[in-house]
DRENPA-3360 file (N, C-alpha, C; in nm, 2 decimals, always signed):
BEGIN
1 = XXXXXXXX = +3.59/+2.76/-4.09/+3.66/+2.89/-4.13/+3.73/+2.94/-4.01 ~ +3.86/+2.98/-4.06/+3.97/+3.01/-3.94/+3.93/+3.17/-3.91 ~ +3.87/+3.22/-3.82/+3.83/+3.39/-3.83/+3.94/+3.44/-3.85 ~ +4.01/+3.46/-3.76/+4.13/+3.53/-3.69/+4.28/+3.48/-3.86 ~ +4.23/+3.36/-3.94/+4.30/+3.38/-4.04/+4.24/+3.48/-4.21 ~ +4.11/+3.48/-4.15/+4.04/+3.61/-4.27/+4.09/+3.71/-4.21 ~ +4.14/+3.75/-4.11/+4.17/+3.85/-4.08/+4.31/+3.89/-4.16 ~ +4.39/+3.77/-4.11/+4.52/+3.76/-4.15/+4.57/+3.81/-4.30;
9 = XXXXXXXX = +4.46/+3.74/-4.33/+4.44/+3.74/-4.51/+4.39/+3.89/-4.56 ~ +4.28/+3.96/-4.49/+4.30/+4.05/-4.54/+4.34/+4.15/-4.52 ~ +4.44/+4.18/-4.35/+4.58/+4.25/-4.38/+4.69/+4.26/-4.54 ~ +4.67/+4.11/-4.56/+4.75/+4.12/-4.71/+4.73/+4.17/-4.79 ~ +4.53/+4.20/-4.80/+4.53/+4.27/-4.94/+4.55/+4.39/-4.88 ~ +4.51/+4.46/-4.77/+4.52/+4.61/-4.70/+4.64/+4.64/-4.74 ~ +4.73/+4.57/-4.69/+4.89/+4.59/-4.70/+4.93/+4.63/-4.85 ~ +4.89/+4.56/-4.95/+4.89/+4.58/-5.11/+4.80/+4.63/-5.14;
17 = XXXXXXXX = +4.73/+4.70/-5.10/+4.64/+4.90/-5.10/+4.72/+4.98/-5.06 ~ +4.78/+4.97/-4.94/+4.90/+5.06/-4.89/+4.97/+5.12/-4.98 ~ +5.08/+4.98/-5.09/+5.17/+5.00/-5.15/+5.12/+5.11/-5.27 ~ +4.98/+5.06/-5.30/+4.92/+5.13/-5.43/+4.92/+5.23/-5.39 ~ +4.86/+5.30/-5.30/+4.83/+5.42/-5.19/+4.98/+5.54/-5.24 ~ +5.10/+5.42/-5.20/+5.25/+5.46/-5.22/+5.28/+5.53/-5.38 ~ +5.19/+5.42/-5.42/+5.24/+5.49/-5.58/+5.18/+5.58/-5.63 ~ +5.03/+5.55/-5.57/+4.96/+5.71/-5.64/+5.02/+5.80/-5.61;
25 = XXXXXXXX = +5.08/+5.81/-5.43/+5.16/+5.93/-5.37/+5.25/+5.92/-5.48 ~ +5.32/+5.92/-5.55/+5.46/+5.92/-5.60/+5.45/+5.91/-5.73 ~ +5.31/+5.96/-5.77/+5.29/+5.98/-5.89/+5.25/+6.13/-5.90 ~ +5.14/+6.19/-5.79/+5.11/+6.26/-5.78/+5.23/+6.36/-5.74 ~ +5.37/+6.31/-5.63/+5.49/+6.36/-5.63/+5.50/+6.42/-5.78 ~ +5.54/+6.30/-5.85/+5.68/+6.34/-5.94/+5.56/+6.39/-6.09 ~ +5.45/+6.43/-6.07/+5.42/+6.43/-6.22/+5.31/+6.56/-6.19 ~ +5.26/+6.62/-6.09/+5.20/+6.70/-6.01/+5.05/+6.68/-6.10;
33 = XXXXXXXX = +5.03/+6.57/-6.09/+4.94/+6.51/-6.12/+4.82/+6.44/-6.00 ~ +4.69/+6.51/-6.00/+4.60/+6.40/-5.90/+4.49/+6.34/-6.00 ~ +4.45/+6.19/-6.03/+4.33/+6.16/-6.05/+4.22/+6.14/-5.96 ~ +4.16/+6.28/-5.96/+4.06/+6.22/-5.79/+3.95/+6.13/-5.78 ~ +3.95/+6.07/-5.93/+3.85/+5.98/-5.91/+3.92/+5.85/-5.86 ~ +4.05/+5.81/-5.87/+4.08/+5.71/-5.89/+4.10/+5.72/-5.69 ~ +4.13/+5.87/-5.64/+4.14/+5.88/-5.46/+4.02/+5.85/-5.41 ~ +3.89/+5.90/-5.49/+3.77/+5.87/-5.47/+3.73/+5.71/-5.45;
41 = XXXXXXXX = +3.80/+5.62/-5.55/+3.79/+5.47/-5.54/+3.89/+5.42/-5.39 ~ +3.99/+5.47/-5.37/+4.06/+5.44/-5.29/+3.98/+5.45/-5.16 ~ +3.92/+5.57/-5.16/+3.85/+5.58/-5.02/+3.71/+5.49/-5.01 ~ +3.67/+5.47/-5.10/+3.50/+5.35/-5.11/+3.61/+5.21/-5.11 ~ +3.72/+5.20/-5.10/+3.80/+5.05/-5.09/+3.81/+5.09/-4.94 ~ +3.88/+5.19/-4.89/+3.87/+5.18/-4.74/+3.78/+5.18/-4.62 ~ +3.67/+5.26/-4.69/+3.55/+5.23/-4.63/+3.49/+5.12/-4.63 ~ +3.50/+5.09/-4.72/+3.40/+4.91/-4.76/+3.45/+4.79/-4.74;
49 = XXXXXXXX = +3.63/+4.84/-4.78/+3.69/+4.67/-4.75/+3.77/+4.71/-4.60 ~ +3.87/+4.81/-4.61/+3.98/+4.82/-4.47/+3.84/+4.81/-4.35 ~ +3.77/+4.98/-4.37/+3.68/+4.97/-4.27/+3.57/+4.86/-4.23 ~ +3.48/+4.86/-4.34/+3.31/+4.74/-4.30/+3.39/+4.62/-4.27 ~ +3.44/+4.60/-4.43/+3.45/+4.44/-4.39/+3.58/+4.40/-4.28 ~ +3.69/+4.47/-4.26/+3.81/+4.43/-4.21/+3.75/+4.46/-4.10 ~ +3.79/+4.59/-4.02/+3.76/+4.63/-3.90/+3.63/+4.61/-3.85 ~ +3.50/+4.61/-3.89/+3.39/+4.55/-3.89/+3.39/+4.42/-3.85;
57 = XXXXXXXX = +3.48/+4.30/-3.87/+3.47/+4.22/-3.81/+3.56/+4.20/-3.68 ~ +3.67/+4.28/-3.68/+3.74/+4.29/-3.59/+3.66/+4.34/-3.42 ~ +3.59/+4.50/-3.53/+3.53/+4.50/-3.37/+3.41/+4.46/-3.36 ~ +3.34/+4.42/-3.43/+3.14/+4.33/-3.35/+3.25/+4.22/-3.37 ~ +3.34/+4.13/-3.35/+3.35/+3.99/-3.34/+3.46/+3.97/-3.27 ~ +3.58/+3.97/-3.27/+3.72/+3.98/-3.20/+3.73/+4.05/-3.10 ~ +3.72/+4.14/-3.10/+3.70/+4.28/-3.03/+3.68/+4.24/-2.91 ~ +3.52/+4.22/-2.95/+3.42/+4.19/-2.89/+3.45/+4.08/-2.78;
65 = XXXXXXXX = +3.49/+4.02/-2.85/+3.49/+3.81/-2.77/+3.61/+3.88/-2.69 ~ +3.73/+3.94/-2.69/+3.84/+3.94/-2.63/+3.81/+4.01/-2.49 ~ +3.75/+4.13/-2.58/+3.74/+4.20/-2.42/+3.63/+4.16/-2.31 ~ +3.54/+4.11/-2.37/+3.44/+4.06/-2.28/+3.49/+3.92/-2.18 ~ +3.62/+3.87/-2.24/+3.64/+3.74/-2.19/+3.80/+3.75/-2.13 ~ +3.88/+3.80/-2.23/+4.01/+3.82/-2.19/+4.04/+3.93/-2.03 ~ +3.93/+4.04/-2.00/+4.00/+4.10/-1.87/+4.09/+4.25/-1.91 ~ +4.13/+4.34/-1.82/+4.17/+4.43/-1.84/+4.30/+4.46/-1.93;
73 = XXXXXXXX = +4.35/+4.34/-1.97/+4.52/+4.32/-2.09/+4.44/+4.37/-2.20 ~ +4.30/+4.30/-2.25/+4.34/+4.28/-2.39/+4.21/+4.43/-2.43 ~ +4.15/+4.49/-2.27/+4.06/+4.57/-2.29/+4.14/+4.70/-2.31 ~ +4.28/+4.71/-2.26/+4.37/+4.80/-2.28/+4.40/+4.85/-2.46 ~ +4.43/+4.67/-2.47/+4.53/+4.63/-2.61/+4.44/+4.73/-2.72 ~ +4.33/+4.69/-2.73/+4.20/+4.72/-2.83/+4.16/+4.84/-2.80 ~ +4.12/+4.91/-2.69/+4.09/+5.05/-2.66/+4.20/+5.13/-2.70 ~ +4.30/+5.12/-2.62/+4.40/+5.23/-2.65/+4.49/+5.21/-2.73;
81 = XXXXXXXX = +4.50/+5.07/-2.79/+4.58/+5.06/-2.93/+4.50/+5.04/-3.07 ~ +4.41/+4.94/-3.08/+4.37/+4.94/-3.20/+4.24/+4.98/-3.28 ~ +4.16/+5.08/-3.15/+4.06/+5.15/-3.18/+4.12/+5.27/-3.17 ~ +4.19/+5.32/-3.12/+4.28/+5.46/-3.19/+4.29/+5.46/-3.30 ~ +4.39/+5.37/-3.35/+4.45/+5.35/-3.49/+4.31/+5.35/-3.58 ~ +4.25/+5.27/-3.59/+4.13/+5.24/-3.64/+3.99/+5.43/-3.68 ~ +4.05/+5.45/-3.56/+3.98/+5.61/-3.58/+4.05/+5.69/-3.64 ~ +4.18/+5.66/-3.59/+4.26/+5.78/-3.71/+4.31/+5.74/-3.83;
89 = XXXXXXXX = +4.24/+5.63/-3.85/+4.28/+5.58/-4.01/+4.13/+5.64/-4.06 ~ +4.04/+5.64/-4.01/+3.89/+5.70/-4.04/+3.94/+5.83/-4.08 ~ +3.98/+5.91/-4.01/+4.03/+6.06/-4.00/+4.14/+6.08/-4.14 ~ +4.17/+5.98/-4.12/+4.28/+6.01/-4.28/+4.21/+5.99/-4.39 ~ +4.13/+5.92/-4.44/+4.02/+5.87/-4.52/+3.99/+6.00/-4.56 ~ +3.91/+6.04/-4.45/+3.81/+6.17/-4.48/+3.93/+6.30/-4.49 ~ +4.03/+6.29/-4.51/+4.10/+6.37/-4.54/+4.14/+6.38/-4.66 ~ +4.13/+6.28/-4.71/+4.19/+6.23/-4.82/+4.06/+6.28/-4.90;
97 = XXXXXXXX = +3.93/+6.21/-4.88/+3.84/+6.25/-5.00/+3.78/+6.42/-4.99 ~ +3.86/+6.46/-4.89/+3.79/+6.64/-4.87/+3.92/+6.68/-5.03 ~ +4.06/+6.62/-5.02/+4.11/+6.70/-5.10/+4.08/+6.67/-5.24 ~ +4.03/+6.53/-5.25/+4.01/+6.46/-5.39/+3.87/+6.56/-5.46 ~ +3.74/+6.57/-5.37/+3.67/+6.65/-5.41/+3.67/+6.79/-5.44 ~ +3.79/+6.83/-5.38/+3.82/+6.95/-5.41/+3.87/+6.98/-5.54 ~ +3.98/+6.90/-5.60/+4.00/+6.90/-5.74/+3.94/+6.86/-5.79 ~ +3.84/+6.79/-5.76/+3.74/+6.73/-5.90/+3.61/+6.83/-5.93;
105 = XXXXXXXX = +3.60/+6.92/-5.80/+3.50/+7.03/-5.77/+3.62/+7.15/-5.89 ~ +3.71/+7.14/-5.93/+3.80/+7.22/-5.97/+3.91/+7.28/-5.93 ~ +3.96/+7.27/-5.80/+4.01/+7.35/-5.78/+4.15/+7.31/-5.83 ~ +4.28/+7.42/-5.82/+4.36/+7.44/-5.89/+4.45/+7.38/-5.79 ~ +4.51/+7.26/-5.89/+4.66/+7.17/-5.81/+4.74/+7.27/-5.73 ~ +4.73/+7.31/-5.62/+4.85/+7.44/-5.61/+4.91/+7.33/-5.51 ~ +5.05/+7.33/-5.47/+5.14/+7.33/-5.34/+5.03/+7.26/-5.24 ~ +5.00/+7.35/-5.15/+4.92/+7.33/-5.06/+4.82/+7.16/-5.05;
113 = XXXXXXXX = +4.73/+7.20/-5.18/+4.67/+7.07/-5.24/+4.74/+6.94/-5.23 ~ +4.83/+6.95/-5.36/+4.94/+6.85/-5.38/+5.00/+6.81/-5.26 ~ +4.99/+6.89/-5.14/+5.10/+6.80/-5.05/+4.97/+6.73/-4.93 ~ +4.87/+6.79/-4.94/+4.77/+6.78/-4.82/+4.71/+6.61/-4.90 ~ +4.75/+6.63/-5.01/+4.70/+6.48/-5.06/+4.82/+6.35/-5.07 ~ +4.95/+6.42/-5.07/+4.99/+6.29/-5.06/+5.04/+6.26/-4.88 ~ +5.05/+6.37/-4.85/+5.07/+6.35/-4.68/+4.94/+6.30/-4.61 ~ +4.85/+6.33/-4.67/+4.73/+6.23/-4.60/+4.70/+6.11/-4.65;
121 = XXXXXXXX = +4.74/+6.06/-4.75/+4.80/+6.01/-4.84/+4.83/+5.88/-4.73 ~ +4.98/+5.90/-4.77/+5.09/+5.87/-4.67/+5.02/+5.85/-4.58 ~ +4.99/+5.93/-4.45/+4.99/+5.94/-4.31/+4.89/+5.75/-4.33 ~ +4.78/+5.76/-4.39/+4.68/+5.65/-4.40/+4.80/+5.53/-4.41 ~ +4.89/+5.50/-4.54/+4.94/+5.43/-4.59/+5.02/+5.37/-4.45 ~ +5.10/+5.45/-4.43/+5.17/+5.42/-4.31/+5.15/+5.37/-4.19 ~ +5.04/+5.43/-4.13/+4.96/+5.35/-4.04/+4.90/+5.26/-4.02 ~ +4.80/+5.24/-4.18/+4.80/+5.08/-4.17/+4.89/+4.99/-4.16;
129 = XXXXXXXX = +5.04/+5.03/-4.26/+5.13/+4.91/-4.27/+5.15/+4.84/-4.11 ~ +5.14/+4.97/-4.00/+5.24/+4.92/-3.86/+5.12/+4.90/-3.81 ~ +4.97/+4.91/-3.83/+4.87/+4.85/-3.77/+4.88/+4.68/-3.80 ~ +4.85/+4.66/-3.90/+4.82/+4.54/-3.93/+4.95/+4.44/-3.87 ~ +5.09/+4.51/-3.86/+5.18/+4.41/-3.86/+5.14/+4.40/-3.68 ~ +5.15/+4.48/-3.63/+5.07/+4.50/-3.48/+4.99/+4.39/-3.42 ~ +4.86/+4.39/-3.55/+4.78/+4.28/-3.50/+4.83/+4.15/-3.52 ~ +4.89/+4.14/-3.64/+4.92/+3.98/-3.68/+5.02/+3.96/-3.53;
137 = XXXXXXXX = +5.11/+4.03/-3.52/+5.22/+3.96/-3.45/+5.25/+3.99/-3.32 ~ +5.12/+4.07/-3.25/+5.08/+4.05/-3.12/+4.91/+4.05/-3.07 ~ +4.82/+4.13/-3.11/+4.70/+4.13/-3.10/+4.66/+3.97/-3.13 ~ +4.63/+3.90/-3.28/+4.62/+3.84/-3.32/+4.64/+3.68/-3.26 ~ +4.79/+3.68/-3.22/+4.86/+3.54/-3.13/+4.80/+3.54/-2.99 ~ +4.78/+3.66/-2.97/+4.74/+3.66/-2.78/+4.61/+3.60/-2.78 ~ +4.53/+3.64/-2.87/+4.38/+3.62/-2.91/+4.38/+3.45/-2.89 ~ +4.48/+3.38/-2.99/+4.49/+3.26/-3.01/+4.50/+3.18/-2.90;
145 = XXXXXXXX = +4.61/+3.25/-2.82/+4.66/+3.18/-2.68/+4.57/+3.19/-2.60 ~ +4.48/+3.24/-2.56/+4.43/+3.30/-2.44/+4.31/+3.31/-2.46 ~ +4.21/+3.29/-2.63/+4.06/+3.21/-2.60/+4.06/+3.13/-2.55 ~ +3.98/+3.03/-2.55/+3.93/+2.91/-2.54/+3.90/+2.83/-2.64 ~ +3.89/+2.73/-2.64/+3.89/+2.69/-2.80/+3.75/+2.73/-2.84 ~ +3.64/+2.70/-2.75/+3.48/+2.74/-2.78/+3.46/+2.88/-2.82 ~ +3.55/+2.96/-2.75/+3.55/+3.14/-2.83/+3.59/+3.16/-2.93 ~ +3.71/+3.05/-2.93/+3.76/+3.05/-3.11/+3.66/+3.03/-3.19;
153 = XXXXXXXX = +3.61/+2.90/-3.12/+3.50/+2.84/-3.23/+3.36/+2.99/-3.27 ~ +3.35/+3.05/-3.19/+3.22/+3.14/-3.14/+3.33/+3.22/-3.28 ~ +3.37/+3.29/-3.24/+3.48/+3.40/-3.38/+3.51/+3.35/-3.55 ~ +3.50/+3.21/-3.52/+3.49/+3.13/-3.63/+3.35/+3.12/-3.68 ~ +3.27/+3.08/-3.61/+3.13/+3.10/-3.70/+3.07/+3.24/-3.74 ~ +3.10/+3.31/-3.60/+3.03/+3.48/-3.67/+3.12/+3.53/-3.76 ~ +3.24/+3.49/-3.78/+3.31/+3.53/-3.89/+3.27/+3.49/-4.05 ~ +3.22/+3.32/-4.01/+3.16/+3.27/-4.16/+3.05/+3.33/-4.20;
161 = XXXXXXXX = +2.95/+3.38/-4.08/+2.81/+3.45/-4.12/+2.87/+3.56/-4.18 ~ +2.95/+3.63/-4.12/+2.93/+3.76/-4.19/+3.04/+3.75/-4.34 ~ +3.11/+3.65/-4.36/+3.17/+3.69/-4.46/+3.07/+3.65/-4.59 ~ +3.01/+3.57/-4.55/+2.85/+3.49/-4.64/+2.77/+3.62/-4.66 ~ +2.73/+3.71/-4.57/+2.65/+3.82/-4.55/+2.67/+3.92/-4.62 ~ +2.87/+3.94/-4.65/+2.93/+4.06/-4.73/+3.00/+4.04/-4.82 ~ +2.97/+3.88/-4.91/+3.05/+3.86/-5.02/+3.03/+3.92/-5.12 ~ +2.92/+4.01/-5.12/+2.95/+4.08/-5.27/+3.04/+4.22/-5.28;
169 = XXXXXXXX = +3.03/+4.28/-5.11/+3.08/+4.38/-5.13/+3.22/+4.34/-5.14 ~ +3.26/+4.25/-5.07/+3.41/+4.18/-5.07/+3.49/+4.16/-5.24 ~ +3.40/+4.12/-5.28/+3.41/+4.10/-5.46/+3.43/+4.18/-5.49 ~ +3.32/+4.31/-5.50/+3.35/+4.44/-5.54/+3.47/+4.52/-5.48 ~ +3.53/+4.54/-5.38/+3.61/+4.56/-5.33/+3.76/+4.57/-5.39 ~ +3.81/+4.43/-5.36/+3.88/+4.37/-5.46/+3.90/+4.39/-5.61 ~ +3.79/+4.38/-5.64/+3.78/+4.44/-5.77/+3.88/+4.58/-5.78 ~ +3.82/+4.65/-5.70/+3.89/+4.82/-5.70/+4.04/+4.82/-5.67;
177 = XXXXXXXX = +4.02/+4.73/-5.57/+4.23/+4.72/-5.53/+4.28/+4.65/-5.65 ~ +4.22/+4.57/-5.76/+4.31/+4.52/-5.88/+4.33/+4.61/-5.97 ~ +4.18/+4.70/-6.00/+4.16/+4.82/-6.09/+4.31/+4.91/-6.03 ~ +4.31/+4.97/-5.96/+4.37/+5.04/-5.86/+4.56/+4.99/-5.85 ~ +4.56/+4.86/-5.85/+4.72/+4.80/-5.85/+4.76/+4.79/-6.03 ~ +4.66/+4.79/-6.08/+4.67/+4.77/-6.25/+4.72/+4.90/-6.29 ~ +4.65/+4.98/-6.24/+4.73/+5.12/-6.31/+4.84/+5.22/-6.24 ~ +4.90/+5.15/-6.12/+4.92/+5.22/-6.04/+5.10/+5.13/-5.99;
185 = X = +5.10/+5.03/-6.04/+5.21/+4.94/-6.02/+5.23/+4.85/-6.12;
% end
């Protein structure tokens, strides 16, 4: 198992959460419409798949092997670029399900609501998109260049453990981004 291409792979489906992310915004735009349960599924996809399983391996495994081996480049790269991002995609999350429970608790679609949900909305969507392209097409390649092939190998097996370890949640997951792209694109 190629780690560093499960990774790759599931930028793709994140990336096609994004888009969905896009439409719910632009549904909720043009029809002043929120289904919060369906924001409520969007957020147990980003917690479970973007965050546990994606970034979960990124940082106990990648992360991990880079900075411990690569030196103060790649300790920069991951601290101050991709564990930011990574926290403030957490921060949008929880933004997102404060307003989803808010309408589902009742409260009334006003202005305010409507825009605090697709702007946080958005803000998530968007971030991911320029995260992930980030990692693929510099984090990701440096990683390649500049293990060793034995660290690859080391990223390659704790990658297969854990993906053996979280295949059901992975399944379920998935599941929600098809639910989720089925009615939404």
């Amino acid at each position: 198992m190629d780690g560093i291409k499960v990774l790759e792979t599931e930028h793709s489906n994140i990336v096609d959460f994004t888009n969905v992310l896009r439409a719910m915004g632009i549904k909720a735009m043009n029809e002043r419409v929120v289904e919060p349960e369906d924001f409520l599924k969007a957020v147990d996809f980003v917690r479970r798949y973007s965050d546990k399983q994606h970034h979960g391996k990124e940082e106990k495994i990648l992360f991990r092997i880079m900075t411990e081996h690569l030196g103060p480049q790649a300790q920069r790269l991951i601290e101050n670029g991709m564990m930011v991002e990574h926290d403030l995609a957490r921060l949008y999350v929880s933004q997102i399900e404060e307003c989803a429970f808010k309408i589902k608790e009742g409260a009334d679609l006003t202005d305010d609501i409507l825009l605090d949900v697709i702007g946080h909305t958005m803000e998530y969507a968007n971030l991911l998109q320029r995260h992930a392209e980030k990692e693929n097409t510099v984090l990701f390649p440096f990683g390649k260049r500049e293990l060793s092939p034995e660290l690859l190998e080391a990223v390659n097996r704790e990658t297969e453990q854990f993906e053996e370890e979280n295949a059901a949640n992975r399944e379920e997951m998935l599941g929600i981004l098809s639910y989720l792209r089925n009615k939404y694109i």
